[in-house]
MIPA-936413 format. One record per residue (C-alpha): z, y, x; residue number from 1; residue in one letter. Coordinates in Angstrom, 3 decimals, decimal comma. Layout:
<recs>
REC         up      north       east   num   residu
REC          Z          Y          X   NUM        A
...
</recs>
This chain:
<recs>
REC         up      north       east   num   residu
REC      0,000      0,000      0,000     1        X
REC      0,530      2,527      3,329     2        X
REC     -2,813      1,878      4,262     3        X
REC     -3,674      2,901      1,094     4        X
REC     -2,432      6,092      0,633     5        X
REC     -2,853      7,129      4,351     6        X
REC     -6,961      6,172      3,778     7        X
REC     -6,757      8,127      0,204     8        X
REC     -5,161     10,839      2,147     9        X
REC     -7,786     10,715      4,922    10        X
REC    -10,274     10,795      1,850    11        X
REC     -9,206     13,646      0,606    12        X
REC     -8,467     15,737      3,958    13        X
REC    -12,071     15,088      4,899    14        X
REC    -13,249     16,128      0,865    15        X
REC    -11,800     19,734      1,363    16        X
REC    -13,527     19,995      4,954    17        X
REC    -16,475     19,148      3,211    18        X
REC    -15,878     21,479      0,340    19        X
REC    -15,329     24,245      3,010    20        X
REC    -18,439     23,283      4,734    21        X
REC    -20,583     24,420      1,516    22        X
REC    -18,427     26,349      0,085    23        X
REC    -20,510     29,491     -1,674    24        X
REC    -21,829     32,831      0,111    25        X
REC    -22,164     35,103     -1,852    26        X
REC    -23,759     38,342     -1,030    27        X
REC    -23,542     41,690     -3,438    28        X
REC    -25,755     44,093     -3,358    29        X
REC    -24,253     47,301     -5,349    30        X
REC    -27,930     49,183     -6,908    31        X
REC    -28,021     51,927     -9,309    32        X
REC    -28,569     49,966    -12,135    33        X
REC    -25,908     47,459    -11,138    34        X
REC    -24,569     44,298     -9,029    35        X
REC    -26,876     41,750     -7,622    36        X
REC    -24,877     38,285     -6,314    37        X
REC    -27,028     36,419     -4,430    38        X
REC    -26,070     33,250     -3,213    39        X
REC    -26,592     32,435      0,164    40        X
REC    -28,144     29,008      1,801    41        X
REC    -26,375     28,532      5,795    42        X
REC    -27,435     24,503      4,682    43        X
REC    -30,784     25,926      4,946    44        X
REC    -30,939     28,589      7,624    45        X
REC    -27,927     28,909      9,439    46        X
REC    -29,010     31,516     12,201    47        X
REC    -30,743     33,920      9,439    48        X
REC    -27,622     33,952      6,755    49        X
REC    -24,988     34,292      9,859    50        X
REC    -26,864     37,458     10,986    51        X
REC    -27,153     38,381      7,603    52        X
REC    -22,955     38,213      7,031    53        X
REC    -23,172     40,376     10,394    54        X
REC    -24,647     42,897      9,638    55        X
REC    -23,153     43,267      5,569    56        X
REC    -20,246     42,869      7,085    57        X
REC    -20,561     45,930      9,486    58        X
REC    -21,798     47,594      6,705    59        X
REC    -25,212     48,141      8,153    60        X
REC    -27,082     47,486      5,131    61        X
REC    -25,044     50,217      3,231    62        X
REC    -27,296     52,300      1,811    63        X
REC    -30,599     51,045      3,095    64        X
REC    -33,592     51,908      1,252    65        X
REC    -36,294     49,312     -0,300    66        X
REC    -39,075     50,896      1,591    67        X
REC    -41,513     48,334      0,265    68        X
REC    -41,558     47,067     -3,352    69        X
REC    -45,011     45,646     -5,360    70        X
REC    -44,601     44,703     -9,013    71        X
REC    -45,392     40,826     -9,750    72        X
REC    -44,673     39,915     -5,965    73        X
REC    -41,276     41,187     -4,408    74        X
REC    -38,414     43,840     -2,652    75        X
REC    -38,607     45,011      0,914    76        X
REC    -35,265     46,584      2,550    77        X
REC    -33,124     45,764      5,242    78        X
REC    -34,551     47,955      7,601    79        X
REC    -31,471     49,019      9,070    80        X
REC    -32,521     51,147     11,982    81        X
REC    -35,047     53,413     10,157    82        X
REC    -34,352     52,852      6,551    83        X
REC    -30,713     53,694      6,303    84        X
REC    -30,608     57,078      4,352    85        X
REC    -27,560     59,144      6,277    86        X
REC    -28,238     57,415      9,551    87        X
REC    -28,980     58,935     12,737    88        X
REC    -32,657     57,559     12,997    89        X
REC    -33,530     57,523      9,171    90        X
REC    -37,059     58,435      8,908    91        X
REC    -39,095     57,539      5,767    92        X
REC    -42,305     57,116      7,506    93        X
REC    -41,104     54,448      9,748    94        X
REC    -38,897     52,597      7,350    95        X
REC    -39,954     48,927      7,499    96        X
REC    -40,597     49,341     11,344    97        X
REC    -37,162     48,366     12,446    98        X
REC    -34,720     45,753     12,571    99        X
REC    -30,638     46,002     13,991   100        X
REC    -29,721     46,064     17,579   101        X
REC    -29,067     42,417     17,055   102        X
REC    -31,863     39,668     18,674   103        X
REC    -34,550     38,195     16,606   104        X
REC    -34,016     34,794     15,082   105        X
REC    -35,803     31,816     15,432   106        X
REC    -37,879     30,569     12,354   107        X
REC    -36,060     28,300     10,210   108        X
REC    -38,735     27,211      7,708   109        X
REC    -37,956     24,894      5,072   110        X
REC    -39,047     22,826      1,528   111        X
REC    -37,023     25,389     -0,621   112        X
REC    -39,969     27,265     -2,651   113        X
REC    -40,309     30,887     -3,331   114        X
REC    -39,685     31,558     -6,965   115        X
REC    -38,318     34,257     -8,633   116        X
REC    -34,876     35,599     -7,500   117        X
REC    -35,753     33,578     -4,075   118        X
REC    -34,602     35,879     -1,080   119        X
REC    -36,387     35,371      2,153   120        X
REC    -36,593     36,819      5,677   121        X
REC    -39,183     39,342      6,918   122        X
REC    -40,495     39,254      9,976   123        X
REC    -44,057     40,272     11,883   124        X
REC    -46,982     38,092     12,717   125        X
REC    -44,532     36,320     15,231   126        X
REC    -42,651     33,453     13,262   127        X
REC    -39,558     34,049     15,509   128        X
REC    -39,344     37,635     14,838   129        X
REC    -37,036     37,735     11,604   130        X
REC    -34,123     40,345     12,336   131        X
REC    -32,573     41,917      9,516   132        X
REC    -35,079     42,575      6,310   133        X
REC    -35,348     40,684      3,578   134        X
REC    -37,054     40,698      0,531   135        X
REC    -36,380     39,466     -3,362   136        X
REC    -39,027     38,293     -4,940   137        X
REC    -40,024     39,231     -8,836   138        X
REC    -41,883     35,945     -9,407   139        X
REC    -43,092     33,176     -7,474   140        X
REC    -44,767     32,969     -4,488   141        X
REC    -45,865     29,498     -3,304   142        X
REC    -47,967     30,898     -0,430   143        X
REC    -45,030     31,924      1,306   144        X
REC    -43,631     28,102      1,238   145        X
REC    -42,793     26,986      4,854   146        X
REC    -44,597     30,164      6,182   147        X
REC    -40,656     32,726      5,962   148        X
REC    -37,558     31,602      5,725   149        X
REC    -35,730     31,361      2,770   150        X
REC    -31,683     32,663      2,612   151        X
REC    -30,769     32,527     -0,803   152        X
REC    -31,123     32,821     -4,407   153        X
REC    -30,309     35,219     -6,866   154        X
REC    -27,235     33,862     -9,135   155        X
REC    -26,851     37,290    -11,099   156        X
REC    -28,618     40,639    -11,935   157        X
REC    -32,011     39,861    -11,343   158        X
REC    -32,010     42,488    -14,410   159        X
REC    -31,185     45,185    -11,709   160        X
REC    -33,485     44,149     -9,143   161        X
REC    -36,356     44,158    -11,990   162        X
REC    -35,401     47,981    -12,003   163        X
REC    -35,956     48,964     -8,583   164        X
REC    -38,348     51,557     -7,939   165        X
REC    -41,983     50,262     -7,073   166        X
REC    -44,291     51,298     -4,261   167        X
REC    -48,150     52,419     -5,004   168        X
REC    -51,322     51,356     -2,785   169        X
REC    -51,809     47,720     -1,021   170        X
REC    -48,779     47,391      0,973   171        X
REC    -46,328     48,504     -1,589   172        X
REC    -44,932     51,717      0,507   173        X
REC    -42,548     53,704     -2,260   174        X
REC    -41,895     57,647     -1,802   175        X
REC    -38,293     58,529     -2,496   176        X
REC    -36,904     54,828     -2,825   177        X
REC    -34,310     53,154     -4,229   178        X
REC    -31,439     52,221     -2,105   179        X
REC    -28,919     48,990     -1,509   180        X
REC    -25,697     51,562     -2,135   181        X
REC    -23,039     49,085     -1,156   182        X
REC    -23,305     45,280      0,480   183        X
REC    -20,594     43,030      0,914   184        X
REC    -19,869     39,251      1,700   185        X
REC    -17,235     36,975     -0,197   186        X
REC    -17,065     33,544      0,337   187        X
REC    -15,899     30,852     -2,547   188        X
</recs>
């Protein structure tokens, strides 16, 4: 009966690890319309959602604009070096140019589609050259399947990001953008 109870005990010791393992990240995005919760995937890409945390964490994201937004596809921001309005190199012409003063990540491609709500990394032609924007798509975009990383999914207010200011022209660019007003990280 010891042995028992010690392996039940082991059992559920190594259950709670586990739990802790995947427990939820969560990341909140305060717009002007509202919250947006998006839970994170580290199960998916580790590297991407840690620098993510980072930089929310440092409040570096804090009122970043969305410097690139076309209806039916997705949400640009994240631009932290260019795109933060208040910051000491904000500059609306070069928002989207940018990244943190933290190195670019490795690609960590995976199955997980892009559908709507799906939030992904941006990078340039390079696939290792994801820093610190992102992007929320509206609606789905297979042709972005194993081509950007993928770092969460949208668990509440998708209302909110359906209000965010869109750009005009091909690439989306939007004069006098919305902004990410507050970001934070919680984890369940």
């Amino acid at each position: 009966m010891k042995l028992l109870h010690t392996a039940f005990a082991g059992l559920v010791a190594f259950a709670s690890m586990a739990g802790a393992a995947y427990a939820d990240d969560l990341l909140t995005i305060q717009l002007k319309d509202g919250p947006v919760v998006i839970k994170l995937a580290p199960e998916v890409a580790p590297k991407h959602v840690a620098q993510i945390e980072a930089l929310a964490s440092k409040g570096e994201y804090d009122n970043v604009v969305f410097h690139r937004v076309i209806d039916g596809f997705m949400a640009q921001t994240g631009d932290v070096e260019f795109g933060k309005q208040g910051g000491a190199k904000f500059n609306p012409k070069r928002a989207g140019m940018g990244g943190s003063e933290m190195p670019d990540i490795p690609a960590e491609f995976s199955k997980v589609p892009f559908k709507r709500g799906t939030v992904g990394m941006a990078r340039s032609q390079s696939p290792n050259s994801a820093n610190s924007q992102f992007f929320i798509m509206f609606d789905e975009g297979a042709f972005l399947n194993g081509q950007y990383t993928v770092v969460g999914q949208v668990q509440s207010g998708m209302e909110f990001v359906d209000k965010i200011k869109r750009g005009e022209g091909g690439n989306g660019e939007v004069s006098n953008p919305d902004k990410m007003i507050k970001v934070t990280v919680t984890k369940k």
